[in-house]
N, CA, C and O of each residue as an XYZ file, in Angstrom:
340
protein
N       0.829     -1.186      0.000
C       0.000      0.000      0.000
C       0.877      1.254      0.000
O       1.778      1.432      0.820
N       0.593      2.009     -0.857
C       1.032      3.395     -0.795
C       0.715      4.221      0.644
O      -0.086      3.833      1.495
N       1.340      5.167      0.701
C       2.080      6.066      1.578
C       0.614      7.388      2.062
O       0.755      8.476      2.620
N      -0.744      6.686      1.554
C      -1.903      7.812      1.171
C      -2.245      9.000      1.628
O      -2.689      9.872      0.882
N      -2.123      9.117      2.554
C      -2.096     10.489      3.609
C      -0.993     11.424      3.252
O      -1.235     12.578      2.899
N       0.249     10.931      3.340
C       1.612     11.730      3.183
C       1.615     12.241      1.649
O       2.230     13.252      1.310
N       0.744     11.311      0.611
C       1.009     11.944     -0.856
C      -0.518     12.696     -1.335
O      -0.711     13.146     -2.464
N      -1.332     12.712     -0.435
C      -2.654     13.738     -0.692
C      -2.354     14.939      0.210
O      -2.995     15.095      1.249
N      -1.148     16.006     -0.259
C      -1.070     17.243      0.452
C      -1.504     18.300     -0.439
O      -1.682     19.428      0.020
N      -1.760     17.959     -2.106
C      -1.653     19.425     -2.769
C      -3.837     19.456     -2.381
O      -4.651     19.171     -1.503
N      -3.727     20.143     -4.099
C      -5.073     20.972     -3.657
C      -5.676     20.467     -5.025
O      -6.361     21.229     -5.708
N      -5.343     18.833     -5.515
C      -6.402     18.634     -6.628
C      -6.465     16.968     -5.495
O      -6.303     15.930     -6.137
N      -6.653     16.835     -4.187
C      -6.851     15.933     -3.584
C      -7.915     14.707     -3.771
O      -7.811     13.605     -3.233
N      -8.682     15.019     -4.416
C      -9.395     13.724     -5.082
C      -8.939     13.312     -6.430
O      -8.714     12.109     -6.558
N      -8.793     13.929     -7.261
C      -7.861     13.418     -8.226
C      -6.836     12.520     -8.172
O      -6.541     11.632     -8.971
N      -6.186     12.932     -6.871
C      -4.817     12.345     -6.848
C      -4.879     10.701     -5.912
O      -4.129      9.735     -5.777
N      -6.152     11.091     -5.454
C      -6.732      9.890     -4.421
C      -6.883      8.836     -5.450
O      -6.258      7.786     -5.306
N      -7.615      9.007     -6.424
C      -8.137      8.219     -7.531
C      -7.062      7.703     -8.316
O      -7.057      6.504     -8.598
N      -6.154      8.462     -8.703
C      -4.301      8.537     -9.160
C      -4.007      6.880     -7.885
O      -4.115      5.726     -8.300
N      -3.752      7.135     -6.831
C      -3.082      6.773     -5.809
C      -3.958      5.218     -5.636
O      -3.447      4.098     -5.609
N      -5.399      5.566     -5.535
C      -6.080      3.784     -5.754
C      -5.903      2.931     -7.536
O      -6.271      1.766     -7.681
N      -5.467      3.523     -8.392
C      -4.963      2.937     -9.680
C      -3.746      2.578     -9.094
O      -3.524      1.409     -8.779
N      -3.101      3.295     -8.956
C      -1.598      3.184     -8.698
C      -1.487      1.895     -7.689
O      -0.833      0.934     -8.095
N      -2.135      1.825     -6.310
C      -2.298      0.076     -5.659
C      -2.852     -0.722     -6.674
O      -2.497     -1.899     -6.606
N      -3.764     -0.383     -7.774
C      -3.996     -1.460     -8.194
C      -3.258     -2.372     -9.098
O      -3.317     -3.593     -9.246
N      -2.282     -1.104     -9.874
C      -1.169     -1.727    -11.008
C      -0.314     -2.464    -10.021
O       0.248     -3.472    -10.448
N      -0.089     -2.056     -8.520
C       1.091     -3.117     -8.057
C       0.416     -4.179     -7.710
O       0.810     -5.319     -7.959
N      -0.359     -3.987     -7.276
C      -1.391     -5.636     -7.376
C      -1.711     -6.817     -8.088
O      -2.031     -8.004     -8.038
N      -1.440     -5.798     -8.795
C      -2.163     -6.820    -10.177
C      -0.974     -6.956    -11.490
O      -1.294     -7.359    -12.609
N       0.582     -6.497    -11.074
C       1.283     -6.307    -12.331
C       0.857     -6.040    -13.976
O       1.370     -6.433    -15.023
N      -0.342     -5.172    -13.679
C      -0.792     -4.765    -15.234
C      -0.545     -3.209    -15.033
O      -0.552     -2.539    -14.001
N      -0.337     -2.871    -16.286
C      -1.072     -0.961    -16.950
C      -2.069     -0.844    -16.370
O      -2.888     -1.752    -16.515
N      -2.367      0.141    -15.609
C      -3.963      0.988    -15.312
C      -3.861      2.147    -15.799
O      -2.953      2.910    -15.469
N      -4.768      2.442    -16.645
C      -4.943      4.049    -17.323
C      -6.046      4.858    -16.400
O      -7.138      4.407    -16.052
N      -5.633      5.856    -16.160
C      -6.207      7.014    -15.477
C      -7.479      7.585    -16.624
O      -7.513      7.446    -17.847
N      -8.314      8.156    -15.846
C      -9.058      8.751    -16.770
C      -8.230     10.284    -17.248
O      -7.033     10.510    -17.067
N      -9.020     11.021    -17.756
C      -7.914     12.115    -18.504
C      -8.263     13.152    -17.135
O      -9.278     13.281    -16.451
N      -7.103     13.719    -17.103
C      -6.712     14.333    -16.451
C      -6.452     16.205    -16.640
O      -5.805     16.362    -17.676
N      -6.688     17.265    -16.120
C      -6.325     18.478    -16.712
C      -5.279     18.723    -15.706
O      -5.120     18.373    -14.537
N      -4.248     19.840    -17.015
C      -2.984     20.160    -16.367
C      -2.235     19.994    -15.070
O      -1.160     19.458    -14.800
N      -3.271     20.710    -14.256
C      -3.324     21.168    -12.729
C      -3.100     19.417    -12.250
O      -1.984     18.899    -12.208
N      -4.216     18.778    -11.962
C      -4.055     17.541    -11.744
C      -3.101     16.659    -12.244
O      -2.839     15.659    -11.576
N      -2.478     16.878    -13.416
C      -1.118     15.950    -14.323
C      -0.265     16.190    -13.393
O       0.207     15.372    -12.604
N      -0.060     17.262    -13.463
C       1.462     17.539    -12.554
C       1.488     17.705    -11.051
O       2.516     17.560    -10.389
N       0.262     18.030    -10.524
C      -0.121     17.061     -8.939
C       0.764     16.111     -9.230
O       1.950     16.340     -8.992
N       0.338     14.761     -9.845
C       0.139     13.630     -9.695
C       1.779     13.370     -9.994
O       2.501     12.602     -9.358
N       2.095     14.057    -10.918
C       3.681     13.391    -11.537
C       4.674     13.402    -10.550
O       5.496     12.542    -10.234
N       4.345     15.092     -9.901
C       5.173     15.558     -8.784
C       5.277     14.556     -7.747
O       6.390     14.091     -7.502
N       3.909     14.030     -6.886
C       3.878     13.081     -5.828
C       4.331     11.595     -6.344
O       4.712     10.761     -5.523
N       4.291     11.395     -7.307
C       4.494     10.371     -7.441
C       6.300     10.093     -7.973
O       6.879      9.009     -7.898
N       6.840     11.262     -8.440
C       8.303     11.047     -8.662
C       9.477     10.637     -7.362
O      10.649     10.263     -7.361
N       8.518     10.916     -6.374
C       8.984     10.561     -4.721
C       8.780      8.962     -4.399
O       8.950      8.467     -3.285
N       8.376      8.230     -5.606
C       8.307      6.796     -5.381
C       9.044      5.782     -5.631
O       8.002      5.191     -5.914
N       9.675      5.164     -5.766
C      10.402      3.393     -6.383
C       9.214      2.656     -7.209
O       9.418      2.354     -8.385
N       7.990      2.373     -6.596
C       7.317      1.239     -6.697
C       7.013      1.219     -8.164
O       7.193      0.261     -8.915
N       6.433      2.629     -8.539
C       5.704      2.845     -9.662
C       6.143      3.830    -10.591
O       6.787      4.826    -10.262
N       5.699      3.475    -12.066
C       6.046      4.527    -13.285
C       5.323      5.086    -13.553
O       4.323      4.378    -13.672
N       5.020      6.565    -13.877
C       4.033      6.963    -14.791
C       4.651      7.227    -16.584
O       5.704      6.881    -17.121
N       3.861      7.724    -16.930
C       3.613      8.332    -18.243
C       2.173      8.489    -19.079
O       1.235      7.759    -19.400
N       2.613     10.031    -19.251
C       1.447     10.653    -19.646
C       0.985     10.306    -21.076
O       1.866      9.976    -21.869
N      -0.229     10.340    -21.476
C      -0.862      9.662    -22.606
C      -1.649     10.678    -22.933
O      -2.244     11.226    -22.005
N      -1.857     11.204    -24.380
C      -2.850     12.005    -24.384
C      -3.380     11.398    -25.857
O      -2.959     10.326    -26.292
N      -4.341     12.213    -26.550
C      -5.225     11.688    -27.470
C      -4.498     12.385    -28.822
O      -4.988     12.290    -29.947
N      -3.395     13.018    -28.558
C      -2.609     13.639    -29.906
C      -1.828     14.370    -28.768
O      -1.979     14.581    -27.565
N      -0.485     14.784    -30.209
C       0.559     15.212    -29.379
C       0.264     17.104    -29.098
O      -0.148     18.018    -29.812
N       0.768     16.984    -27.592
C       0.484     18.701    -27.117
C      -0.982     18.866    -26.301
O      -1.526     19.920    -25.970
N      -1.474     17.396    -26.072
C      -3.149     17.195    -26.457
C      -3.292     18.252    -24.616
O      -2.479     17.892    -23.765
N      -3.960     19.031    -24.349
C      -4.253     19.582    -22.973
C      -4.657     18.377    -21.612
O      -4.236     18.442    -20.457
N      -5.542     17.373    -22.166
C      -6.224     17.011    -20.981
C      -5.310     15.302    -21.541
O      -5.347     14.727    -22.629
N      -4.574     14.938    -20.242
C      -3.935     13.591    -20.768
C      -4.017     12.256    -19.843
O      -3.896     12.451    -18.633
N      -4.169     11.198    -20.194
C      -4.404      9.995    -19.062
C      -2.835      9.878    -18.727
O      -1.914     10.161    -19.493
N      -2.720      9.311    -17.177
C      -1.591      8.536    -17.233
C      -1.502      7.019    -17.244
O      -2.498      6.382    -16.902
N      -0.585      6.498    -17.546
C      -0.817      4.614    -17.686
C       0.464      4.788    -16.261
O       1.389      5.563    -16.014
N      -0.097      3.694    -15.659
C       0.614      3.165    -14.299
C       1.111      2.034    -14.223
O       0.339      1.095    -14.418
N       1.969      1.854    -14.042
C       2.844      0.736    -13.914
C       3.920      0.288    -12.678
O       4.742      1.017    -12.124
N       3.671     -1.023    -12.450
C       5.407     -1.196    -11.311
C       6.434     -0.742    -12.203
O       6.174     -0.629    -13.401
N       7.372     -0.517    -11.834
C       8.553     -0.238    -12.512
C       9.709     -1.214    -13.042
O      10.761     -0.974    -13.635
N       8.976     -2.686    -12.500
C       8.980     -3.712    -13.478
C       8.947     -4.405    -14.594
O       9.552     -5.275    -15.221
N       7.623     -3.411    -14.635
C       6.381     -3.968    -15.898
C       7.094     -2.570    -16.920
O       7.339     -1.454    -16.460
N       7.412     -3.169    -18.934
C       7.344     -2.336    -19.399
C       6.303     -1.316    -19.445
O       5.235     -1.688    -18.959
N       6.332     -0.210    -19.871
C       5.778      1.355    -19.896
C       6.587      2.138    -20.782
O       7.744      2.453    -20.508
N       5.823      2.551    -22.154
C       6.300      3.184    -22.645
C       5.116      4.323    -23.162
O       4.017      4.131    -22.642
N       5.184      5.321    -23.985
C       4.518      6.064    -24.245
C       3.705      5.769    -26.132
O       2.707      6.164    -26.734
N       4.797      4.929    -26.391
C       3.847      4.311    -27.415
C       3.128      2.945    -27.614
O       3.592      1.807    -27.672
N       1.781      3.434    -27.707
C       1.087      1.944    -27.796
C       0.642      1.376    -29.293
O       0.120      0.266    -29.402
């Protein structure tokens, strides 16, 4: 289990809650979990708290390149993750 309390400090806190229960679930389950799409504010919440981790990878996904609102795919840092699918 993630760290949940200590990584819900900013101010898009349900977002990142939702971020943070994907994120147990990819280590659970050694698969990709895609986030729903996400806006700016919330992307970089999420990248920020989560670059403080080992367990897990992100990378951002969007629907074209530059795209504003983007999913992230979650991964152990095990499991490949790349940005092209």
């Amino acid at each position: 289990m993630l760290p949940r309390e200590e990584l819900m400090k900013g101010e898009n806190r349900d977002s990142v809650a939702r971020v943070i229960d994907q994120a147990d679930q990819a280590i659970r389950t050694w698969e990709v979990v895609l986030t729903d799409f996400l806006s700016p504010p919330e992307l970089a919440e999420a990248q920020q708290v989560f670059s403080r981790l080992t367990e897990v990878q992100l990378v951002a996904w969007g629907g074209y390149p530059q795209a504003e609102r983007q999913r992230l795919g979650i991964a152990r840092t095990e499991v490949p993750l790349s940005d092209r699918s």
